[in-house]
TIGU-318929 format. One line per 4 residues: for each residue x, y, z of C-alpha. Coordinates in Angstrom, 1 decimal. Example, Ala and Ser with C-alpha at 12.3 -4.5 7.8 and 13.67 -1.06 7.14 Angstrom:
<sites>
12.3/-4.5/7.8; 13.7/-1.1/7.1
</sites>
This chain:
<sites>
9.9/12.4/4.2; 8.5/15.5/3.0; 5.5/15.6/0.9; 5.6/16.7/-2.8
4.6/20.6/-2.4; 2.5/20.8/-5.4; 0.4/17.7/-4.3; 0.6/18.9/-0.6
-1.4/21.7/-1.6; -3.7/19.8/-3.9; -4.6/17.8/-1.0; -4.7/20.9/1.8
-7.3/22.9/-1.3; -9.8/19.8/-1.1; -9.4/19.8/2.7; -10.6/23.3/2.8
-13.0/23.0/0.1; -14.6/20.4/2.1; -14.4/22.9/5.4; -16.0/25.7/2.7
-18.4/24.6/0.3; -18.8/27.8/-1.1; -14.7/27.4/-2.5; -15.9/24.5/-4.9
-13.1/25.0/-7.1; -10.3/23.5/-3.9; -10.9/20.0/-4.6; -8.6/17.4/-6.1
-8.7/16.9/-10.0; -8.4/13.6/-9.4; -8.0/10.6/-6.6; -5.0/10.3/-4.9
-3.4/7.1/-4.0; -1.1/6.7/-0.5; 0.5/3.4/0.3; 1.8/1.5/3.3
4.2/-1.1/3.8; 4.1/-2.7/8.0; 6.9/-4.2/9.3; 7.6/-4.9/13.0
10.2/-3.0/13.3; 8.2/0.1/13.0; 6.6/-1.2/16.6; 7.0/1.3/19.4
6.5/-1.2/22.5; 8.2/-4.2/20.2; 7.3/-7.8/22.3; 10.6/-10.1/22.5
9.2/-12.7/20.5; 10.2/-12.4/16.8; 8.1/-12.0/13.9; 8.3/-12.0/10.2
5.0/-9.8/9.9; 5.0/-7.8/7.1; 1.5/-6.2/5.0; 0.8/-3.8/2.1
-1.9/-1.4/1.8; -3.5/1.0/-0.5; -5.3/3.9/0.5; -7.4/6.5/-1.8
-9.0/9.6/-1.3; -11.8/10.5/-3.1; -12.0/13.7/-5.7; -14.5/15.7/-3.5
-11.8/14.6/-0.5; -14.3/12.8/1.9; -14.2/8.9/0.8; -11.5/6.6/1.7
-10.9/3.3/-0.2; -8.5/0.9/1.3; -7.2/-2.4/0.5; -5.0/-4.0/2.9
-3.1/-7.7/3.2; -0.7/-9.1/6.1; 1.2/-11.9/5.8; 3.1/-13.8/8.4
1.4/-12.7/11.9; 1.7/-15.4/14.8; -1.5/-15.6/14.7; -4.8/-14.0/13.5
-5.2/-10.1/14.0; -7.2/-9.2/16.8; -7.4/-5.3/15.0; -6.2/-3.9/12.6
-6.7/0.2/12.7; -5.5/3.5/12.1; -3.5/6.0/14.4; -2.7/9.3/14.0
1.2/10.0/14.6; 4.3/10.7/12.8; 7.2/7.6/13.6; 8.3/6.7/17.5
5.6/7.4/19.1; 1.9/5.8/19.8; -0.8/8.0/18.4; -4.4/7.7/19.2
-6.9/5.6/16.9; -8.2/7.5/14.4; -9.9/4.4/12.2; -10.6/0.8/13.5
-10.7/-1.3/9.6; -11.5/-4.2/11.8; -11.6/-5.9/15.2; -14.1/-5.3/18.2
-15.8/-1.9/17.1; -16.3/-2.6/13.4; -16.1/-6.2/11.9; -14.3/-8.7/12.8
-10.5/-9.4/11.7; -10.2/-12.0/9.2; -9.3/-15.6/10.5; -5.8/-16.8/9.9
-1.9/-15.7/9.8; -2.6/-13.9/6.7; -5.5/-12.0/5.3; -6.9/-9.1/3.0
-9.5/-6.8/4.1; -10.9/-3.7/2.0; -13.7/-1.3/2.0; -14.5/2.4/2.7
-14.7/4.9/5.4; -15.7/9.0/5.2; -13.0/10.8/6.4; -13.2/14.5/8.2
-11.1/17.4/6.6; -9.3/17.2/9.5; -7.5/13.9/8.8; -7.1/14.6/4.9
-4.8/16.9/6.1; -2.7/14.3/8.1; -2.7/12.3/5.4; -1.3/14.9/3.4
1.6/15.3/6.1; 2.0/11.6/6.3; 1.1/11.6/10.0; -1.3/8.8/10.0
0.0/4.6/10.7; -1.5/1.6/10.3; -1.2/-0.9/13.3; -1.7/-4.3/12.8
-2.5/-6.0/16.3; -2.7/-9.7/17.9; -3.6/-11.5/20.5; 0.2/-11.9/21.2
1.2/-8.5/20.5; -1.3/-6.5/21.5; 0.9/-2.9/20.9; 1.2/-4.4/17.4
2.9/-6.8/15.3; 3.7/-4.8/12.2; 3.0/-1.4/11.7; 3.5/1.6/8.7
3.1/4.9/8.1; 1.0/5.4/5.4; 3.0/8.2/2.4; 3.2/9.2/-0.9
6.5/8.5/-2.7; 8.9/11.6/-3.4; 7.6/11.5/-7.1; 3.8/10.8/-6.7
2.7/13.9/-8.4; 4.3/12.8/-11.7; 3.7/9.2/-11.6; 1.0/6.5/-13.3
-0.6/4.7/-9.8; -1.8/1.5/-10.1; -3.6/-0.9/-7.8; -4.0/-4.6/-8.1
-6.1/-6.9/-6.1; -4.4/-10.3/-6.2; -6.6/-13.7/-6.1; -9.1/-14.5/-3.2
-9.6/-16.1/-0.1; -6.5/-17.6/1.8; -4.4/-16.7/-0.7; -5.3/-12.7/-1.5
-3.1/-10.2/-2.2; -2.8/-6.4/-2.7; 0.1/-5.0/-5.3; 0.8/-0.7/-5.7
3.0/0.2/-8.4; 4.2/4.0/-9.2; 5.7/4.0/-12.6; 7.5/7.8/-13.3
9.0/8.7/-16.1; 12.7/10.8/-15.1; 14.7/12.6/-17.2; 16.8/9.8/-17.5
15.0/6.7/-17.3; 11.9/5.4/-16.2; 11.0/4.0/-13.2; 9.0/1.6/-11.7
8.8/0.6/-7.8; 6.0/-1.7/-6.6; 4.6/-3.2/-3.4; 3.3/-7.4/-3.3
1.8/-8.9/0.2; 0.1/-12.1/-0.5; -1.6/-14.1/2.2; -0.9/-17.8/2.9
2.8/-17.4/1.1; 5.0/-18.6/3.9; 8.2/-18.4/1.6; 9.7/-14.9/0.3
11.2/-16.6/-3.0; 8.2/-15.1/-5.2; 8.8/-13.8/-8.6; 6.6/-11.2/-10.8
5.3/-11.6/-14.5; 2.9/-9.3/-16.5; 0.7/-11.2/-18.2; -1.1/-12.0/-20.8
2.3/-13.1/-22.1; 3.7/-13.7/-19.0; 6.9/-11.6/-19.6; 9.0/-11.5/-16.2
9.8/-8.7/-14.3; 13.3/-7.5/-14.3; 13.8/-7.2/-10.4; 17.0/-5.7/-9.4
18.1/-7.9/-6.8; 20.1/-5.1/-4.8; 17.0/-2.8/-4.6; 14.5/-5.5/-3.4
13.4/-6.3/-0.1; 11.9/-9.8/0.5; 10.1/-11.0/3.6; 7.4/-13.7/4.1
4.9/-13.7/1.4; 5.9/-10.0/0.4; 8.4/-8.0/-2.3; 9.4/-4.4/-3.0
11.4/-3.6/-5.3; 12.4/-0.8/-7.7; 13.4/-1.2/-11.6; 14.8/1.0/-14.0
14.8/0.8/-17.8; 18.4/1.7/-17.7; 19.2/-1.8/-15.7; 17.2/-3.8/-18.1
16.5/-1.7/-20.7; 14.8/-4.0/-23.2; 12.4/-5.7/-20.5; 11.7/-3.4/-18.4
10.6/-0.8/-21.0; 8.3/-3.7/-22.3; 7.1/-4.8/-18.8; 6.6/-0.6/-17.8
4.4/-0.5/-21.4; 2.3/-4.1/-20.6; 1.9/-2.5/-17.6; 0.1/1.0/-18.5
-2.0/-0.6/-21.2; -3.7/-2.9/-18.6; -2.2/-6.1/-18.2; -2.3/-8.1/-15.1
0.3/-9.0/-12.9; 1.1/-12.7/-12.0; 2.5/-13.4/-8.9; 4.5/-16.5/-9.1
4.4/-18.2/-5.8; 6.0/-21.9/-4.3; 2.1/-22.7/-3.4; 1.3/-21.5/-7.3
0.4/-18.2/-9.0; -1.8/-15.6/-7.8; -2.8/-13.3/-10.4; -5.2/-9.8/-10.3
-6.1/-7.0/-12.9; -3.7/-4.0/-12.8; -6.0/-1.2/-12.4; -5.5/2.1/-12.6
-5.4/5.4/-10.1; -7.6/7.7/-12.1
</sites>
């Protein structure tokens, strides 16, 4: 997937700008948001035991280009991640670590099948850049699959430079979360297409309100993908006009989002990609 070319070269300025302080004018106007969704299919040296892995992640880059953010949740490994890190590749292949978010060198993975971890890294010019070219994966590993369990590459989506980003951080503890949602408004309609991983969810049947009135997202059912304790879908106003235009509008004036959940709900403030 190519990146869009307006916000490939927003990206490539601030990579240069960082390279040349004296160009102070190539940095990005704003942050930029980069998602991942980990699945182990996406393994390279797949081990023959199955899993139902899956994790969402949200990654942004700083204005002046040299602070990452992350926030990451997994879901459904066999057991608890031994590492959980960065490599720098396009698909097929194994790259080399680029970023360790936890494990031996930094802090240690989070206990349990399912977990969230978030913080911040500085990042060299060098690796904006791979970002930009969506070159860089995320690599969830275990004690029982130590090549990795799930993995991603972490993109943009085809319409990023003309969409509203949000994040949302879903509840705490055993049962965290993380949620990305691009909303874009098309000469048609407008659409919305969103990302949910919460820990501790063994079952996929999870649904999607925007509170405070707790008014239900319209998921199409043909365009979402389920998979233990995660959901992506994509809704347009032209499938359920009414809802989803109120849902897409409770959603850009700050509403949170309620994840409704067999254990209970899990709910988190839909913030904004400034």
């Amino acid at each position: 997937m190519r990146i869009p070319t307006a916000l490939g070269l927003v990206i490539l300025a601030a990579a240069a700008g960082v390279r040349a302080q004296e160009h102070a004018d190539h940095v990005m106007p704003k942050q930029t948001l980069f998602t991942v969704r980990a699945v182990p299919e996406e393994v390279v040296k797949r081990t023959a035991t199955a899993t139902k892995a899956s994790a969402t992640g949200a990654f942004v880059i700083a204005p002046d280009a040299k602070l990452v953010s992350y926030r990451v949740t997994w879901n459904a490994l066999r057991g608890s991640a031994a590492r959980v890190d960065l490599h720098n590749f396009g698909r097929g292949r194994e790259g080399k670590v680029v970023q360790e978010l936890c494990g031996r060198r930094t802090r240690p993975c989070p206990a349990g099948r399912g977990a969230t971890i978030e913080g911040n890294w500085e990042i060299p010019p060098k690796l904006v850049q791979e970002f930009a070219s969506e070159r860089i994966y995320l690599d969830i590993h275990t004690s029982a699959a130590p090549d990795g369990e799930a993995r991603g590459q972490i993109h943009t989506v085809p319409w990023m430079a003309h969409s509203r980003q949000f994040i949302v951080p879903l509840g705490e503890g055993a049962r965290s979360g993380t949620a990305t949602i691009f909303i874009t408004d098309l000469d048609q309609f407008e659409q919305m297409e969103l990302d949910v991983t919460v820990a501790g969810v063994d079952s996929s049947a999870i649904q999607l309100e925007v509170g405070p009135t707790q008014l239900r997202v319209p998921l199409v059912e043909a365009r979402v993908k389920r998979r233990a304790g995660a959901l992506n879908a994509l809704v347009r106003s032209t499938e359920a006009a009414d809802t989803a235009k109120r849902v897409l509008s409770a959603i850009s004036s700050g509403a949170q989002l309620r994840v409704i959940t067999p254990a209970g709900p899990v709910t988190g403030p839909i913030r904004p990609v400034l």
